[in-house]
mmJSON file of the N, C-alpha and C atoms, coordinates in Angstrom:
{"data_MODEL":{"atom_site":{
"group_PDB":["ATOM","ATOM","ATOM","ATOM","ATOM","ATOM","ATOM","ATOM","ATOM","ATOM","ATOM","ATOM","ATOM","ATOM","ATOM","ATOM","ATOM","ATOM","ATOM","ATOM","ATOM","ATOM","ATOM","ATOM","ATOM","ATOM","ATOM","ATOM","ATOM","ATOM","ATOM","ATOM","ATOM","ATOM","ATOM","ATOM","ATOM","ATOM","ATOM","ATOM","ATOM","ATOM","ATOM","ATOM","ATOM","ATOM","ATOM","ATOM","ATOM","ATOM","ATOM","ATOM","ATOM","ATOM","ATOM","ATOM","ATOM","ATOM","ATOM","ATOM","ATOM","ATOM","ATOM","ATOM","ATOM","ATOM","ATOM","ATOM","ATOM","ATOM","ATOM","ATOM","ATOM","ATOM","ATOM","ATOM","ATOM","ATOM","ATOM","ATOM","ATOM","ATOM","ATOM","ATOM","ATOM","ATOM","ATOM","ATOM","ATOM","ATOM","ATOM","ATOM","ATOM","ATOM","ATOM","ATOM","ATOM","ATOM","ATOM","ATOM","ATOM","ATOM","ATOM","ATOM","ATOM","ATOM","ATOM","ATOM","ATOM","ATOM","ATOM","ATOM","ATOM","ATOM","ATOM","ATOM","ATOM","ATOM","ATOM","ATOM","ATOM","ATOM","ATOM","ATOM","ATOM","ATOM","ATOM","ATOM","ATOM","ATOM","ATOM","ATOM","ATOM","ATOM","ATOM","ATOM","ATOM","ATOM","ATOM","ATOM","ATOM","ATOM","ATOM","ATOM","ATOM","ATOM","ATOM","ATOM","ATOM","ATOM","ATOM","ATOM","ATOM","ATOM","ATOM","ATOM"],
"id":[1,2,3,4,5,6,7,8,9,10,11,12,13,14,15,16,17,18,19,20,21,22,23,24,25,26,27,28,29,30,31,32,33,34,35,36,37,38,39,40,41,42,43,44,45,46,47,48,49,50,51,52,53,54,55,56,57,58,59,60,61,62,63,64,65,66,67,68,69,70,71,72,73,74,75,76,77,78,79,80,81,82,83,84,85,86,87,88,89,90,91,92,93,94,95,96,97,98,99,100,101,102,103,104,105,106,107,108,109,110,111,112,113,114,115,116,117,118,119,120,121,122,123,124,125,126,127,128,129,130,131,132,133,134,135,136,137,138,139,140,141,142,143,144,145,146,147,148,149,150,151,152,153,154,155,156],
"type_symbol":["N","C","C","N","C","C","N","C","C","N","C","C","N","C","C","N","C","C","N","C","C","N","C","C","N","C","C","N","C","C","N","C","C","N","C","C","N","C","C","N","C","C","N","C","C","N","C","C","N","C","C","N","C","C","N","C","C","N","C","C","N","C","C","N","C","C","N","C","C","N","C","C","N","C","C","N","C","C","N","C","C","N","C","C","N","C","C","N","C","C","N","C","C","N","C","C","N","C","C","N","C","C","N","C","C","N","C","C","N","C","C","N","C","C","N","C","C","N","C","C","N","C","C","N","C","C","N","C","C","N","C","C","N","C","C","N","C","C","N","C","C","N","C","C","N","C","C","N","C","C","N","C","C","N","C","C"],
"label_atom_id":["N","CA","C","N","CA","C","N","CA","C","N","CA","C","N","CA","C","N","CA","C","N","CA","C","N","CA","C","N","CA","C","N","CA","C","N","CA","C","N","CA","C","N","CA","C","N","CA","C","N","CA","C","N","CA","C","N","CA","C","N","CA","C","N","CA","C","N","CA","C","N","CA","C","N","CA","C","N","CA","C","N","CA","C","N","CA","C","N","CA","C","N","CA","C","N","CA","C","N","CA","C","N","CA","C","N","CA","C","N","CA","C","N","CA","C","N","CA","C","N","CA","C","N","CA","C","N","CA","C","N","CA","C","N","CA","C","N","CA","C","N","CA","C","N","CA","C","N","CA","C","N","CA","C","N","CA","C","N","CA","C","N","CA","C","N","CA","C","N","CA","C","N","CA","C","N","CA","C","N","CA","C"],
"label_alt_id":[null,null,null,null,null,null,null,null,null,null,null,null,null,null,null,null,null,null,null,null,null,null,null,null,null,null,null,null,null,null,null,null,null,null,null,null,null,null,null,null,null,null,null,null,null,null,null,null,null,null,null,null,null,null,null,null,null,null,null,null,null,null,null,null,null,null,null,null,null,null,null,null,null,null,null,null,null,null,null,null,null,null,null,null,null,null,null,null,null,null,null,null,null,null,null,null,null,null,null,null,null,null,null,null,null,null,null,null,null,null,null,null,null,null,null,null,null,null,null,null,null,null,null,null,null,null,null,null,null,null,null,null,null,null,null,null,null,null,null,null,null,null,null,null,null,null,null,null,null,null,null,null,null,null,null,null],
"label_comp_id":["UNK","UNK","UNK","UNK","UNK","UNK","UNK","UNK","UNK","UNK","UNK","UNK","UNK","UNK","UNK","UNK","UNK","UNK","UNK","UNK","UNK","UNK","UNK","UNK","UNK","UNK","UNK","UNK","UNK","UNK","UNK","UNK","UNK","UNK","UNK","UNK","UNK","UNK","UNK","UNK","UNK","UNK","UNK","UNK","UNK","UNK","UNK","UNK","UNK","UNK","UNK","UNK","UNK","UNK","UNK","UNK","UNK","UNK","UNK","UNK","UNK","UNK","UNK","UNK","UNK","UNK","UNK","UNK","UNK","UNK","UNK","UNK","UNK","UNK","UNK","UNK","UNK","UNK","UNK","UNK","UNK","UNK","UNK","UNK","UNK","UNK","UNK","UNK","UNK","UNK","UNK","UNK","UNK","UNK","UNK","UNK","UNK","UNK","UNK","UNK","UNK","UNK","UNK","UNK","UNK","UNK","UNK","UNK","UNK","UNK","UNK","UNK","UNK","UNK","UNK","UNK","UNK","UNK","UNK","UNK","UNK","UNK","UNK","UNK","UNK","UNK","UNK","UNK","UNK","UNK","UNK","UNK","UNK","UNK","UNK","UNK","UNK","UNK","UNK","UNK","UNK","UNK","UNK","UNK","UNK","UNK","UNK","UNK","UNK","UNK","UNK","UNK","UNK","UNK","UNK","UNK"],
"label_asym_id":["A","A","A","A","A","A","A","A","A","A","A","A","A","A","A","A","A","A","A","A","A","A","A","A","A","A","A","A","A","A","A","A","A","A","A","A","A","A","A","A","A","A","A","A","A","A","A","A","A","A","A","A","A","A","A","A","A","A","A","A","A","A","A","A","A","A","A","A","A","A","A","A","A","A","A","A","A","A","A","A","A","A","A","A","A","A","A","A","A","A","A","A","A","A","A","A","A","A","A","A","A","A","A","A","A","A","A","A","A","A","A","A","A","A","A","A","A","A","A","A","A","A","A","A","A","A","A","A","A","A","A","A","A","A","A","A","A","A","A","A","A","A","A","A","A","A","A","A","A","A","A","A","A","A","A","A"],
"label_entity_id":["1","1","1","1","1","1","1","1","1","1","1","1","1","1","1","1","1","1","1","1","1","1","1","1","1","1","1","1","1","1","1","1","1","1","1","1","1","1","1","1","1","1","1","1","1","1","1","1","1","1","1","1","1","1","1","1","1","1","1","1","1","1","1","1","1","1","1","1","1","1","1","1","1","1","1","1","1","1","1","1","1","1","1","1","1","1","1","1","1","1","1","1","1","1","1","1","1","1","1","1","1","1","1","1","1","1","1","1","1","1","1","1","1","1","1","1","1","1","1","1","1","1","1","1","1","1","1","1","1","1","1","1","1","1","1","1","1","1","1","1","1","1","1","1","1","1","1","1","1","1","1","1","1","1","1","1"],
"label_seq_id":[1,1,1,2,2,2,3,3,3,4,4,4,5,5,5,6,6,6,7,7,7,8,8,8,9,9,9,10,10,10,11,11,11,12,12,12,13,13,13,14,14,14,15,15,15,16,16,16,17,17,17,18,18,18,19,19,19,20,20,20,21,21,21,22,22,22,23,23,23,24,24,24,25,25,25,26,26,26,27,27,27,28,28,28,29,29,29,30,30,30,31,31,31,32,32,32,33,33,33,34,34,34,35,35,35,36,36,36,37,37,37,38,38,38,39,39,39,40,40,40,41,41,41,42,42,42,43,43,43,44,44,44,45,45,45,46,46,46,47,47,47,48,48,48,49,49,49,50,50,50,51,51,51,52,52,52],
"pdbx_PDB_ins_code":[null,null,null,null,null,null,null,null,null,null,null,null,null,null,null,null,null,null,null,null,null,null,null,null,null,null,null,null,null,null,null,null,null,null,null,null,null,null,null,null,null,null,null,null,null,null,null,null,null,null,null,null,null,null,null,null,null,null,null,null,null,null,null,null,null,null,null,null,null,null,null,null,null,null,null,null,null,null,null,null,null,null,null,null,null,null,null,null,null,null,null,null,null,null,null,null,null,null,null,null,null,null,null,null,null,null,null,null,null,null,null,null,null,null,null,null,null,null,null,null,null,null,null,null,null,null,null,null,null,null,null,null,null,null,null,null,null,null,null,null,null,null,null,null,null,null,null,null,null,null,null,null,null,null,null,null],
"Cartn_x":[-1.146,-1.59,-2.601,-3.676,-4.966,-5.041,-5.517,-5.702,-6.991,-7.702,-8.822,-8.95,-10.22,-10.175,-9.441,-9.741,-9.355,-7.512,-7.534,-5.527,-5.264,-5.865,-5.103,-5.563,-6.561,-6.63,-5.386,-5.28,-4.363,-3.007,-2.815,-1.119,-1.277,-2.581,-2.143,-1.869,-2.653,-2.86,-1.619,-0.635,0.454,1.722,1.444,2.825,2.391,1.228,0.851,0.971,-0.085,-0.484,0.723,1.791,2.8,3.819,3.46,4.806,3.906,2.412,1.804,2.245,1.944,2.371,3.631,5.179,6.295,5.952,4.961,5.494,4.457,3.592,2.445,2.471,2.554,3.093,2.007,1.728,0.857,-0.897,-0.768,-2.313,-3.101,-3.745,-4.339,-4.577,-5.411,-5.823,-5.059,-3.668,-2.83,-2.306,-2.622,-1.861,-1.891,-0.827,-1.017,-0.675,-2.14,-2.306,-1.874,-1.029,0.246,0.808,1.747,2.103,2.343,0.911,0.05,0.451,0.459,0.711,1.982,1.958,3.062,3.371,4.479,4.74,4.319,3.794,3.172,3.915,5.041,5.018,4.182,3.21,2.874,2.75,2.864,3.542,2.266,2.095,1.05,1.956,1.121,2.237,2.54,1.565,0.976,1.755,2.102,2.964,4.675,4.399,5.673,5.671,4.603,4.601,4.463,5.243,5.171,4.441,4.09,3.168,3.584,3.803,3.875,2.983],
"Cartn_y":[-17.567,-17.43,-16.291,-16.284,-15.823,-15.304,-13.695,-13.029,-12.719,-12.821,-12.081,-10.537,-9.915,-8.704,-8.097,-8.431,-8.336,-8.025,-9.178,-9.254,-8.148,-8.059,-7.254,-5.676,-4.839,-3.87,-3.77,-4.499,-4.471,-4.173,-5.255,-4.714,-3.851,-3.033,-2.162,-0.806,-0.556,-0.104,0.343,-0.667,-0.514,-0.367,-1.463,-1.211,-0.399,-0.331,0.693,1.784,2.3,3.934,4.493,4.474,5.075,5.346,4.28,4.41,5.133,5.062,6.276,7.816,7.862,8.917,9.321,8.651,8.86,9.591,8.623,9.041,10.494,10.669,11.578,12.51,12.652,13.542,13.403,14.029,13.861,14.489,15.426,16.174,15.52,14.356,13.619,14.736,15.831,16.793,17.218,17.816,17.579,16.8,15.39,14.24,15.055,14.811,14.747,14.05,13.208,11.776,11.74,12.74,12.238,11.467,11.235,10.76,9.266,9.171,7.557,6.778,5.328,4.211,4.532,4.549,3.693,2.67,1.83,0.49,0.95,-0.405,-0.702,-1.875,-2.377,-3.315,-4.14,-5.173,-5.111,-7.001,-7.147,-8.245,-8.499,-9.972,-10.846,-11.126,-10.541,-10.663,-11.983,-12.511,-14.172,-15.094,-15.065,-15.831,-14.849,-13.792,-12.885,-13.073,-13.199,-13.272,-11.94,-11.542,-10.224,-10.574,-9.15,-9.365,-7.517,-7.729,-6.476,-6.085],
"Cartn_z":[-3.361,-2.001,-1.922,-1.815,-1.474,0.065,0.19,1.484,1.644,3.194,3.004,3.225,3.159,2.906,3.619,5.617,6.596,6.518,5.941,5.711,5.071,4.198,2.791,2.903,4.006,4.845,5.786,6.521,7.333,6.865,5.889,5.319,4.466,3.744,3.112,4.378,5.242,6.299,6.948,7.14,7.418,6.871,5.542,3.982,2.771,3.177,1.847,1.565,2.586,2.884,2.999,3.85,3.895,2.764,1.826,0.618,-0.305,-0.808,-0.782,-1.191,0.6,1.364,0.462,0.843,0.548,-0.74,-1.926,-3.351,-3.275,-3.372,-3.454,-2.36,-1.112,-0.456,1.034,1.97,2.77,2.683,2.162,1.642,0.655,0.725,-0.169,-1.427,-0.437,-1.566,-2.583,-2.422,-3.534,-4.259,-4.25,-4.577,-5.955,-6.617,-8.504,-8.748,-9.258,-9.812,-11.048,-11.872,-12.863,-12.634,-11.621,-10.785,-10.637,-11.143,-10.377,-11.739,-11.508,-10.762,-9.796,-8.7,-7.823,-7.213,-7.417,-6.852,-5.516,-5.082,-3.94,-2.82,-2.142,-1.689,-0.659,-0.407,0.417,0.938,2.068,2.687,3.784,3.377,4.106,5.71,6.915,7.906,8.403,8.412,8.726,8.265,7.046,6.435,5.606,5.859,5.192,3.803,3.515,1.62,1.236,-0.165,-0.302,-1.785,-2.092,-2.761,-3.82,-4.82,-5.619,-7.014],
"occupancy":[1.0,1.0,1.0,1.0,1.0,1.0,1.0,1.0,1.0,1.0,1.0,1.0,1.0,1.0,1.0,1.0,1.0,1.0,1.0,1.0,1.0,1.0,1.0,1.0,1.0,1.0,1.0,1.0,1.0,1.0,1.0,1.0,1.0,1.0,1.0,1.0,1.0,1.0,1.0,1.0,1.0,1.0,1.0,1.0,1.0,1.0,1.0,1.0,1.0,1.0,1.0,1.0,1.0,1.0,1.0,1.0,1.0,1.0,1.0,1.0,1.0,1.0,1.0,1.0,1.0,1.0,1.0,1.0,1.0,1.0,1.0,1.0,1.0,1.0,1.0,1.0,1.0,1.0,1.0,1.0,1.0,1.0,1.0,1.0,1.0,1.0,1.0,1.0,1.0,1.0,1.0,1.0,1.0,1.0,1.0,1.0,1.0,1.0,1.0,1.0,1.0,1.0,1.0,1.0,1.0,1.0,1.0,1.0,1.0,1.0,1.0,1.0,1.0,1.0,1.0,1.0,1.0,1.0,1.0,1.0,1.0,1.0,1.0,1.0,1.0,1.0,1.0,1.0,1.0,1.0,1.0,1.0,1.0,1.0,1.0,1.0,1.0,1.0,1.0,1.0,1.0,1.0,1.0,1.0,1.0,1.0,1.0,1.0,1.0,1.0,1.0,1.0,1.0,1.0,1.0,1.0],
"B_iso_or_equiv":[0.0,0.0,0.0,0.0,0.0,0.0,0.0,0.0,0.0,0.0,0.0,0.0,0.0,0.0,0.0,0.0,0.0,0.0,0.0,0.0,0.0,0.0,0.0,0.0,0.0,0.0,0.0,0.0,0.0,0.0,0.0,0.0,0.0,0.0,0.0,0.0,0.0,0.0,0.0,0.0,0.0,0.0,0.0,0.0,0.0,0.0,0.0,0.0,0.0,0.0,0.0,0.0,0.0,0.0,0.0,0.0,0.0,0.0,0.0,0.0,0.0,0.0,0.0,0.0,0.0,0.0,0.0,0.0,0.0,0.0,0.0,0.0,0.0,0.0,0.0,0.0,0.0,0.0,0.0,0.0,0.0,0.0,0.0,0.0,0.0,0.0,0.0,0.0,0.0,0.0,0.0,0.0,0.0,0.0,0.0,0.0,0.0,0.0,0.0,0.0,0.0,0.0,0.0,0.0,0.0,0.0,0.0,0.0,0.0,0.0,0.0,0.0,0.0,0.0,0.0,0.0,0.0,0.0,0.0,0.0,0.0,0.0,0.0,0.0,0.0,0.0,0.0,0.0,0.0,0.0,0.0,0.0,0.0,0.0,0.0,0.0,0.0,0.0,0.0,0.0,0.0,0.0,0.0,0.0,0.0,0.0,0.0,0.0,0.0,0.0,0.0,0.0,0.0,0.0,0.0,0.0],
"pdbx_formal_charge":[null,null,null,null,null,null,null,null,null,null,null,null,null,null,null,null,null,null,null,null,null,null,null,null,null,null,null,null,null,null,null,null,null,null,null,null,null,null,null,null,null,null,null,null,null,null,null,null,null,null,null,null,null,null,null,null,null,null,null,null,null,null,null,null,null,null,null,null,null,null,null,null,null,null,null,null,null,null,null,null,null,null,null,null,null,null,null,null,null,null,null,null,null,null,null,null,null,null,null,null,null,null,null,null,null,null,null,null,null,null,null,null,null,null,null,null,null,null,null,null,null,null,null,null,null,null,null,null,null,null,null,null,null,null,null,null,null,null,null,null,null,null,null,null,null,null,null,null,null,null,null,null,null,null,null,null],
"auth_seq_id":[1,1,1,2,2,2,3,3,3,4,4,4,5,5,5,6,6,6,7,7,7,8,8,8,9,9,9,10,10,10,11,11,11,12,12,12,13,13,13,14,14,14,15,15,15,16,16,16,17,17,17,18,18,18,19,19,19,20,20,20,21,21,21,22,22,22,23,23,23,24,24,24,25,25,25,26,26,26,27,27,27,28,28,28,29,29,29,30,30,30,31,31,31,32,32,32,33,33,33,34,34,34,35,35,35,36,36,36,37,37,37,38,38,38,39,39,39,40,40,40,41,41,41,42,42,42,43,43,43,44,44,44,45,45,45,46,46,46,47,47,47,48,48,48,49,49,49,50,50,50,51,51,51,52,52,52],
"auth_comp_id":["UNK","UNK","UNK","UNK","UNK","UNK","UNK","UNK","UNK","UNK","UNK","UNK","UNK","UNK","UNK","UNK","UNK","UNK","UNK","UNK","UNK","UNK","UNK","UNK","UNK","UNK","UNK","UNK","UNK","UNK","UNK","UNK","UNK","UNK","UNK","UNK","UNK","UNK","UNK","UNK","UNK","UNK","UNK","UNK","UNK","UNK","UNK","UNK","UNK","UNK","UNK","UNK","UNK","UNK","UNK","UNK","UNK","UNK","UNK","UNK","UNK","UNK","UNK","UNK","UNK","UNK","UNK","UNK","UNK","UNK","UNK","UNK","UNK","UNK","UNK","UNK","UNK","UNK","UNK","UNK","UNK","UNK","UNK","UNK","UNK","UNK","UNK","UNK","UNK","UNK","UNK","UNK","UNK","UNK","UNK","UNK","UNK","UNK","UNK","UNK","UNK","UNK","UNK","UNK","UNK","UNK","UNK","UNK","UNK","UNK","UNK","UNK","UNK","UNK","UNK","UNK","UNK","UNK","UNK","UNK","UNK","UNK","UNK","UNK","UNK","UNK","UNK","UNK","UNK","UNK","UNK","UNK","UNK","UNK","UNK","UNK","UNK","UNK","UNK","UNK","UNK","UNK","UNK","UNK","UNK","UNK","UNK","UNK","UNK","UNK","UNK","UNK","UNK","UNK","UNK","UNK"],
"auth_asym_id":["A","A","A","A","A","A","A","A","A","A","A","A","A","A","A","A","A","A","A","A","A","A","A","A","A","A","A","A","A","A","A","A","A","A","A","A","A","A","A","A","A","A","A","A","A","A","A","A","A","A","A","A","A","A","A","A","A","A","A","A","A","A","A","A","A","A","A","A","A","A","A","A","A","A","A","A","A","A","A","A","A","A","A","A","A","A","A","A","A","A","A","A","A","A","A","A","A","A","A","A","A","A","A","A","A","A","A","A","A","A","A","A","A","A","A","A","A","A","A","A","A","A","A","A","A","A","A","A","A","A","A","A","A","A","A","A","A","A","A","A","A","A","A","A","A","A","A","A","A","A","A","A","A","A","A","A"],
"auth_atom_id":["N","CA","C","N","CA","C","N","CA","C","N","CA","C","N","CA","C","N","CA","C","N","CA","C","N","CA","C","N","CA","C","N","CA","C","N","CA","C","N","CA","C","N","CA","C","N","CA","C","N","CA","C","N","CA","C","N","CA","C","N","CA","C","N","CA","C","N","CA","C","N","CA","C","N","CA","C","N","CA","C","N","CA","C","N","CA","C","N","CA","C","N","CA","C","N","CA","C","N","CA","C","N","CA","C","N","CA","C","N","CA","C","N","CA","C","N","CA","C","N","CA","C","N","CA","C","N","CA","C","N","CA","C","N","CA","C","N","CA","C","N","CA","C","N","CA","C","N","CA","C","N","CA","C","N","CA","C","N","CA","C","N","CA","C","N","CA","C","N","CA","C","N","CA","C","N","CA","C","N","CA","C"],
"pdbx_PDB_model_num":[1,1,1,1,1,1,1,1,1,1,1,1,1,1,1,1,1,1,1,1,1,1,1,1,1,1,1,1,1,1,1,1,1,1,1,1,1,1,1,1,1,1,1,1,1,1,1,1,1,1,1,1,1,1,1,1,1,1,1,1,1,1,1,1,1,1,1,1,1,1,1,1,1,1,1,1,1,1,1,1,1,1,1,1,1,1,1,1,1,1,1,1,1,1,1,1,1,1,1,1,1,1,1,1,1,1,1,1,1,1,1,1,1,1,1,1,1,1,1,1,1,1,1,1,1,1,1,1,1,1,1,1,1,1,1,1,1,1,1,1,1,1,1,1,1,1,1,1,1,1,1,1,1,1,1,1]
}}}
């Protein structure tokens, strides 16, 4: 199942950024991208497809 850009802004926008947030902290500027990869969940709202 294929999203457009539009979609896949949006749910990161809303399921993304925040879990993010959670792992890395709120000050982008400090993120320590050691850290990095973090699972991402993020869910097509339109149809509730999740997507990891």
């Amino acid at each position: 199942m294929g999203a457009d850009e539009s979609t896949v802004s949006d749910s990161f926008n809303y399921y993304g950024y925040p879990q993010v947030v959670r792992a890395l902290g709120k000050d982008y500027a400090n993120w320590d991208l050691s850290r990095a990869p973090i699972r991402m969940n993020l869910r097509r709202s339109k149809t509730q497809y999740n997507y990891y």
